[in-house]
Phi, psi and omega in degrees: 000141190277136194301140168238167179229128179274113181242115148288092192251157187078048193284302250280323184256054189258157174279301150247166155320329211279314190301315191273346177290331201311299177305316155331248165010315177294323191284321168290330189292359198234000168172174208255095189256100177314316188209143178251135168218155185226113204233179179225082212313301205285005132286328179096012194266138213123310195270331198273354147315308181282349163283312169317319177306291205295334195264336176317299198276339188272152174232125194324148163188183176296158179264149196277270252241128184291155182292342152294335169296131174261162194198167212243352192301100122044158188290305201298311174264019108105205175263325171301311174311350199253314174244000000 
């Protein structure tokens, strides 16, 4: 099974700390996480562990698609086509 990664995002808009291990927690009962991280995009707080995380873990390999193609599609699809 391909390594998943857990991102707790919006921490910032949490009440307590107490909330967000709760989900964490909630969250380990339903699989197995190579790495938890708990950020704040529009603070910044966070990602560069988990980009530091994400490049550790990715493995080189071909581009599904040549570097000349272009596509008319949106970021959002994508990203569905990719996962």
């Amino acid at each position: 099974r391909p390594p998943v990664t857990l991102v707790l995002n919006k921490i910032d808009k949490a009440s307590e700390m107490r909330w967000v291990t709760s989900r964490e927690r909630e969250f380990k009962t339903h699989g197995q996480f190579d790495g938890i991280f708990y950020t704040s995009a529009t603070k910044s707080n966070g990602i560069v562990k988990l980009l530091e995380h994400l490049k550790r873990r990715a493995k080189p390999r071909p581009w599904l698609y040549p570097s000349e193609l272009l596509t008319t599609m949106s970021h959002t699809e994508q990203v569905k086509q990719v996962v």
